[in-house]
C-alpha positions in Angstrom: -29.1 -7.4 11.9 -25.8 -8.3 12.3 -23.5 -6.4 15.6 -20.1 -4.9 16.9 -20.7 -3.6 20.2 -23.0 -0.2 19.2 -22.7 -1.3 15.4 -26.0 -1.7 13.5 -26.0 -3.0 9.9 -28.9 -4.0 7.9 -29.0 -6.7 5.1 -31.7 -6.9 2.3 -32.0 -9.6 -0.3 -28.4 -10.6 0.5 -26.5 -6.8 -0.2 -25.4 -5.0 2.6 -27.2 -1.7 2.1 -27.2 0.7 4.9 -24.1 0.7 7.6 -24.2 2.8 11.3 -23.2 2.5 14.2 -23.7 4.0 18.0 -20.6 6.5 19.7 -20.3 6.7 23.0 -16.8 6.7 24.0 -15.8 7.3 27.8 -13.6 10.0 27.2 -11.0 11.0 30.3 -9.5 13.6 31.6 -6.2 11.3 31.1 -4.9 12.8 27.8 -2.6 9.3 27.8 -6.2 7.1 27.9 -7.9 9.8 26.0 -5.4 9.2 22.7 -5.6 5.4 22.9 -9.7 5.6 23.1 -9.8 8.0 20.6 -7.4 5.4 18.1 -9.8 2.7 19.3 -12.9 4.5 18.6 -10.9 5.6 14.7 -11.1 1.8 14.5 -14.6 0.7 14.7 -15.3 4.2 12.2 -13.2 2.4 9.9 -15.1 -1.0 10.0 -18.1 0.8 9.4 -16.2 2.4 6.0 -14.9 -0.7 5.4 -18.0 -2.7 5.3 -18.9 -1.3 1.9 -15.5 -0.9 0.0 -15.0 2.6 1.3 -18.3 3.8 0.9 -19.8 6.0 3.1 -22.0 4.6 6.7 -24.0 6.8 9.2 -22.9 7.8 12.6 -26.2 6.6 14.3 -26.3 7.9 17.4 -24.4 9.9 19.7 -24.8 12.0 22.8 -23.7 15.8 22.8 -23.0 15.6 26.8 -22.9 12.4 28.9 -24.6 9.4 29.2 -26.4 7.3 32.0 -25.3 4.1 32.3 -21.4 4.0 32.6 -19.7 3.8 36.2 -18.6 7.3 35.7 -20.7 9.6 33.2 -18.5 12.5 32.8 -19.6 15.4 30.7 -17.7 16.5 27.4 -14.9 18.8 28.1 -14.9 21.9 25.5 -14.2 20.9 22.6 -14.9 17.4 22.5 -18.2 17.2 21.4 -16.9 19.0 18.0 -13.7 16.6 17.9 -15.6 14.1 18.5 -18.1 14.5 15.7 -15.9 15.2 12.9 -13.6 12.4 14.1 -16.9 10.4 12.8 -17.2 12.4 9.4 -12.9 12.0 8.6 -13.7 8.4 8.9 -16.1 8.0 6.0 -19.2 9.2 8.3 -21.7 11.5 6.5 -24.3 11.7 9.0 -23.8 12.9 12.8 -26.9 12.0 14.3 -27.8 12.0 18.4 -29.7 10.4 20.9 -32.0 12.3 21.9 -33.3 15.4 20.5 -35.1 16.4 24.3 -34.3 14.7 27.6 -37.5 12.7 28.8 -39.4 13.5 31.9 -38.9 9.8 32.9 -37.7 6.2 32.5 -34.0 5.2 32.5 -33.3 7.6 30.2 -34.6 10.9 31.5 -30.9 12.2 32.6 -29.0 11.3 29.5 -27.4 13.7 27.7 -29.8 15.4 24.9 -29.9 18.6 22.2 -32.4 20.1 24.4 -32.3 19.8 28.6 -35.1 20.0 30.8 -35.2 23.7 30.6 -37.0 23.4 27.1 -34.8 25.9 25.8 -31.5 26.7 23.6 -29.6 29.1 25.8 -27.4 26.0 27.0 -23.7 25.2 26.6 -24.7 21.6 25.0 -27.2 23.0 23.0 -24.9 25.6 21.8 -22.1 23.0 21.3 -24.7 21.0 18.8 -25.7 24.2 16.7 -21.7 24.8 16.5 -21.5 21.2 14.6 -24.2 21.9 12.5 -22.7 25.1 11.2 -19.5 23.1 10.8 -21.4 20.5 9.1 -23.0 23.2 6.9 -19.6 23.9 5.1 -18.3 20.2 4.7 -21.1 19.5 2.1 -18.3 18.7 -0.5 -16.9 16.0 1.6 -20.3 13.7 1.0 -20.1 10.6 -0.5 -16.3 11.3 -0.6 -14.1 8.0 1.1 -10.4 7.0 1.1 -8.2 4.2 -0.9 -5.7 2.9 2.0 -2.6 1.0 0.9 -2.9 -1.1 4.4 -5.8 -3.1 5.7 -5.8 -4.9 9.3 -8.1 -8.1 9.1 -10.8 -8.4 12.1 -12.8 -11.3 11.6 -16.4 -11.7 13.6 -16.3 -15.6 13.0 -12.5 -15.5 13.7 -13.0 -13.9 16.8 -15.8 -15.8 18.1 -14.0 -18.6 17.5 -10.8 -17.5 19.9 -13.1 -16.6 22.6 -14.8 -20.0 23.0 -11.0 -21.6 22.4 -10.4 -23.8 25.8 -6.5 -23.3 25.8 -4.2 -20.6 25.9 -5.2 -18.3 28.6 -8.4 -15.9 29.3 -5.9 -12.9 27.9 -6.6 -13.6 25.0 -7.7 -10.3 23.8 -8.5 -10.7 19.8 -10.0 -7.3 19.5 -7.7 -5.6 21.7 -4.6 -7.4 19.4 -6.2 -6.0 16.4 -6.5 -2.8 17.2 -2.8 -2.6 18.6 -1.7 -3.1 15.0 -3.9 -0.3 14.0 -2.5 2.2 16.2 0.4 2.6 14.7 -0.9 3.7 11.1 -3.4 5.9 12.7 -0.4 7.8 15.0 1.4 7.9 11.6 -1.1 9.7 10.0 -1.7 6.7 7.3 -5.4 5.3 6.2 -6.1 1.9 6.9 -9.0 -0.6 6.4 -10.5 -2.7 8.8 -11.8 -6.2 7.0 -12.3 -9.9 7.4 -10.2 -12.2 6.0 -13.1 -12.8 2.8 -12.6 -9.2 1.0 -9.9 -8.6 -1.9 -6.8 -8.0 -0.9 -5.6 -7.1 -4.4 -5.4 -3.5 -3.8 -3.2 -2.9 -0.5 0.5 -3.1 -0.3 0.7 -4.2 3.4 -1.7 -6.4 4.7 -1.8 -7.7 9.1 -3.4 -10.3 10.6 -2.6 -11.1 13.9 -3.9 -13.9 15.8 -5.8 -15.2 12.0 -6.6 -18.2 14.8 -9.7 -19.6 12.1 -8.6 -20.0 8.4 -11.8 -20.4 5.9 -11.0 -22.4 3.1 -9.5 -20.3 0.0 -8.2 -17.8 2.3 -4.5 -19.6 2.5 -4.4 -19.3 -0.8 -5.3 -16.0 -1.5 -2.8 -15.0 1.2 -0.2 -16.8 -1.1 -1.5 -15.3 -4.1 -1.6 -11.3 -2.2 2.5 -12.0 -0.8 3.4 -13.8 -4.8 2.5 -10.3 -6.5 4.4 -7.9 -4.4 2.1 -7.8 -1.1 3.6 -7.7 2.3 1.9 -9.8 4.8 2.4 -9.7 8.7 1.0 -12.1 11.1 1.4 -13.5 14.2 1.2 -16.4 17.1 -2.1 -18.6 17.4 -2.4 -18.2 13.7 -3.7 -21.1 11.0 -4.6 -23.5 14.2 -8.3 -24.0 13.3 -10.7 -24.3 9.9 -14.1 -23.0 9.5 -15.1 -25.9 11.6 -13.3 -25.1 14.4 -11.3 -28.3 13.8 -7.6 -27.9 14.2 -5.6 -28.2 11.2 -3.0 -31.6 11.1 0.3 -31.6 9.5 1.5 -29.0 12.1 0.2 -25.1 12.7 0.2 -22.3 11.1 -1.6 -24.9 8.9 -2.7 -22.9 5.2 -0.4 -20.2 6.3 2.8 -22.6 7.0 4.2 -22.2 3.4 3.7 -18.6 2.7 5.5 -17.8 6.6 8.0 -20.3 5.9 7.8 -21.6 9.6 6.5 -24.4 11.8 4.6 -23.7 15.4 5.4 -26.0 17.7 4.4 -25.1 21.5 2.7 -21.6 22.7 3.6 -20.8 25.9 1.1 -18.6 27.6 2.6 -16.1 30.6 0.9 -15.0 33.7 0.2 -11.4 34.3 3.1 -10.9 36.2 5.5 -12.9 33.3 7.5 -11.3 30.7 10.3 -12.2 28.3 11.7 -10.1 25.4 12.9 -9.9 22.3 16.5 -9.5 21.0 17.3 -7.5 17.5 20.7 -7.5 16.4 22.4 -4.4 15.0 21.6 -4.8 11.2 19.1 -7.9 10.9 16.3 -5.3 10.8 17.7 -1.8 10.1 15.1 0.6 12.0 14.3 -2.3 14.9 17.5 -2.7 17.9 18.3 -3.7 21.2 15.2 -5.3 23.0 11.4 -4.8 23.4 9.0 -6.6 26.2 6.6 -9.7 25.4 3.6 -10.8 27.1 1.1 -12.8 27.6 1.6 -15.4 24.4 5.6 -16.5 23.2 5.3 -19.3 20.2 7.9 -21.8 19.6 8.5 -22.0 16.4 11.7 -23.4 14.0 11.9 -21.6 10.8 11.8 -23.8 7.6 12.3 -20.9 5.0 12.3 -17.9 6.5 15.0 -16.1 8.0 15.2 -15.3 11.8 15.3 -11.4 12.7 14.8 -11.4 16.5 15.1 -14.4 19.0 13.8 -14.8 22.8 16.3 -13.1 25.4 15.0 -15.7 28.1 13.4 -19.0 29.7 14.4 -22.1 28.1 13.5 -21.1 24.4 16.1 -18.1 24.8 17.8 -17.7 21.4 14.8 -19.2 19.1 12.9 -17.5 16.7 10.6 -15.0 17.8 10.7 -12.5 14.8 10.6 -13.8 11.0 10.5 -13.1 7.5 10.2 -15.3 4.5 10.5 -13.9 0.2 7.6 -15.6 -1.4 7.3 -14.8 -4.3 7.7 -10.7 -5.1 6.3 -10.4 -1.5 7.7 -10.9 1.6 5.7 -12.3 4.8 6.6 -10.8 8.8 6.0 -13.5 11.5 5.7 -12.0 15.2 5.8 -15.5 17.9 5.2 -13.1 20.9 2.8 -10.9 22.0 5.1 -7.5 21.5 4.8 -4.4 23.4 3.3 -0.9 22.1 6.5 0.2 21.1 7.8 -3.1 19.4 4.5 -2.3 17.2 5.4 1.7 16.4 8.7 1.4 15.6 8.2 -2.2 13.1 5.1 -0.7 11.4 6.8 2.8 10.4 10.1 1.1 9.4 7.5 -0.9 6.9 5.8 2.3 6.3 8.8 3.8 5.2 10.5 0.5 3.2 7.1 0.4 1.3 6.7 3.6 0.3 3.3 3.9 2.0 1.6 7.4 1.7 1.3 9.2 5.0 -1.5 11.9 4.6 1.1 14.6 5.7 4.7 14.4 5.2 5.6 15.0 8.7 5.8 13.8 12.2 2.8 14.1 13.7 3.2 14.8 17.8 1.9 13.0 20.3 -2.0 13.6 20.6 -2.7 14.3 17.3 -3.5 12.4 14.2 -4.5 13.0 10.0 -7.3 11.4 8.4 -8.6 12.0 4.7 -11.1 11.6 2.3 -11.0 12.2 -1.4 -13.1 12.6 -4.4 -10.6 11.4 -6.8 -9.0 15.4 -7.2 -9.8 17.2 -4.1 -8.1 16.0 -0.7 -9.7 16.6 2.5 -7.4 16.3 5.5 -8.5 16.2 8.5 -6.1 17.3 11.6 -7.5 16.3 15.1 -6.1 17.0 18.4 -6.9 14.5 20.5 -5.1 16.0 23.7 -5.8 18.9 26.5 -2.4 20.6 25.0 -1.9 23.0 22.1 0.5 21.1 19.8 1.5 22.7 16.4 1.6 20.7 13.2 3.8 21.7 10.0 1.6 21.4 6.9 3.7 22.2 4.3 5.4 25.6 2.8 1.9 25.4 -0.1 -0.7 27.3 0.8 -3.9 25.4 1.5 -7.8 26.3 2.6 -9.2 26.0 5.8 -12.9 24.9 5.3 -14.0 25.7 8.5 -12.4 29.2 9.0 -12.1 29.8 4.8 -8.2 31.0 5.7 -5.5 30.3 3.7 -3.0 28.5 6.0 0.6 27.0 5.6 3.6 26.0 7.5 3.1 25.8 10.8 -0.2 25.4 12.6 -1.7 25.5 16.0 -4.1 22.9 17.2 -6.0 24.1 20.1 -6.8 21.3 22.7 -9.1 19.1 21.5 -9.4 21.0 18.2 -10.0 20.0 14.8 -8.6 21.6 11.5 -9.7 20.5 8.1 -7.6 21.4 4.9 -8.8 21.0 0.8 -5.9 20.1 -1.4 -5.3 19.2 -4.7 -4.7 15.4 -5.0 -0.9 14.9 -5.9 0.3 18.5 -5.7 
């Protein structure tokens, strides 16, 4: 049995049959902390999906209230328990299963949330919450077995990361996981599908493919980036990248090692700032039309000197002020995106959805989403199920479109302008391509 914290994954005879994995977010009253959990928690879904080229995994276990061994076990605000649960299904879930049915008498476990309390009976607001997401669930039967075909994928590597953490250098903020899931955040605001893989699946089929911190390189992998970047692919990657092999022996010849050619740069020195450190980065007018002015780095700045690439940004201070800290190097049909620095939230939005936008990458609605809310989809090849979550305490309204569309869970026909209740969840079935 293999893990990610909560995921369970089963291997027989070598083929990775069944995929699931164990939600229980600590959701807060913050709306700020609740959006970024929420984006966090989209990201391990979309492992799971991941796992099996898109097919369909389980959502394991879950609780319908609280749980019982956090510092803090606060109970589901109205609303969540629903979002929360079909946040799982717009994923690639088809299964919302709990734990536990009925809470027990004794043992650690007795006061954890469960279907049915103490009481022994149904007339309960959690227990009416659950038979709410079963009738939902009732009415979604046409989304099983259904999955999505992202044009991005972020790479999270187990072996990758296990390698970083028991790397005696840098600093202890070294935060693989964390790193990833910053790059994710940005398509998942945006409202477009991404994958979550290691750096061993095909990368044939995306148009824009990140890997930051790709510390560990396994042999082939170089290569295949090359290969992904010579047909058209985009590739974006970042500081502490191509320093090790599968071995965990450092590569000679000078880092990022299988990924020097295809970046067209050479890593000298990382520099690795304490918490109260920061430098920035400077974008001229015009170098990188979409990205200006300055944005905050942290904790990692690489010093690199570019070989083929061209510089786009440079270090506003310390002695390395004015050297390369944003790339980008033609290969091929491709192009390749080098960050040096650790780059702040907002560095992140605004590159990704100026890529999003020079790609042509398919956002799942043609619109600005606001704050607090996100699109997901899945597809059976000529229906399009779009899911539209809420993840804040706020109303927020959401244009869909002047085409009339179905509303599975109300069966109204909606268009335009929508409201999304707080912490509510509207799912629409389109036509694909119309």
């Amino acid at each position: 049995m293999g893990t990610y914290p909560g995921l369970n994954y089963w291997k027989f005879a070598g083929k990775l049959d069944v995929v699931s994995w164990d939600n229980y977010p600590s959701w807060h009253d913050d709306s700020e902390k609740t959006w970024e959990l929420a984006s966090d928690i989209s990201f391990v879904h979309d492992i799971n999906r991941s796992l099996k080229g898109g097919k369909p995994f389980m959502l394991m276990e879950s609780t319908p209230s609280l749980v019982n061994w956090k510092p803090v076990n606060k109970l589901k605000r109205p609303g969540m328990h629903m979002l929360s649960s079909l946040q799982a299904v717009a994923h690639g879930s088809d299964t919302v299963q709990y734990f536990q049915w009925r809470k027990s008498r004794g043992a650690s476990e007795k006061l954890h949330g469960a279907v049915v309390d103490h009481c022994g009976h149904e007339h309960t607001r959690v227990f009416g919450d659950v038979a709410a997401v079963g009738a939902a669930l009732k009415k979604l039967d046409c989304i099983i077995g259904t999955t999505v075909h992202p044009e991005v994928a972020v790479i999270y590597d187990w072996e990758n990361r296990w390698a970083i953490d028991d790397a005696q250098g840098f600093s202890k903020m070294k935060d693989y996981e964390q790193t990833c899931k910053s790059h994710y955040r940005p398509f998942w605001k945006m409202g477009v599908p991404a994958d979550v893989i290691d750096m061993d699946c095909d990368f044939s089929g995306y148009k824009l493919l990140a890997a930051p911190m790709l510390y560990m390189v396994r042999p082939g992998v170089g290569e295949r980036i090359e290969d992904f970047v010579k047909k058209g692919g985009t590739f974006v990657t970042t500081y502490a990248s191509g320093y090790v092999d599968e071995n965990d022996l450092c590569f000679l010849g000078g880092f990022p090692g299988p990924l020097r050619k295809v970046t067209g740069i050479w890593a000298e020195e990382i520099d690795s700032l304490c918490e109260s450190d920061s430098n920035a980065i400077k974008v001229p007018d015009g170098s990188f039309p979409g990205l200006r002015g300055e944005y905050r780095a942290t904790d990692f700045c690489e010093l690199i000197h570019t070989e083929t690439a061209r510089t786009l940004g440079t270090y506003k201070e310390d002695f390395y002020a004015g050297r390369p800290a944003l790339t980008v190097n033609n290969f091929g049909k491709g192009r390749v995106y080098y960050m040096a620095a650790r780059f702040d939230e907002s560095f992140l939005q605004d590159f990704y959805s100026v890529l999003t936008g020079q790609l042509g990458l398919k956002r799942i609605l043609d619109t600005e989403l606001p704050d607090g809310v996100t699109a997901q989809m899945r597809t059976d090849g000529t229906k399009e199920y779009i899911f539209l979550m809420n993840f804040s305490e706020d109303s927020k309204t959401v244009d869909i479109g002047e085409r009339r569309t179905e509303e599975l869970l109300t069966g109204k026909s909606l268009s335009g302008s929508i409201l999304l209740k707080p912490y509510g969840v509207t799912i629409l079935e389109r036509t694909e391509g119309k």
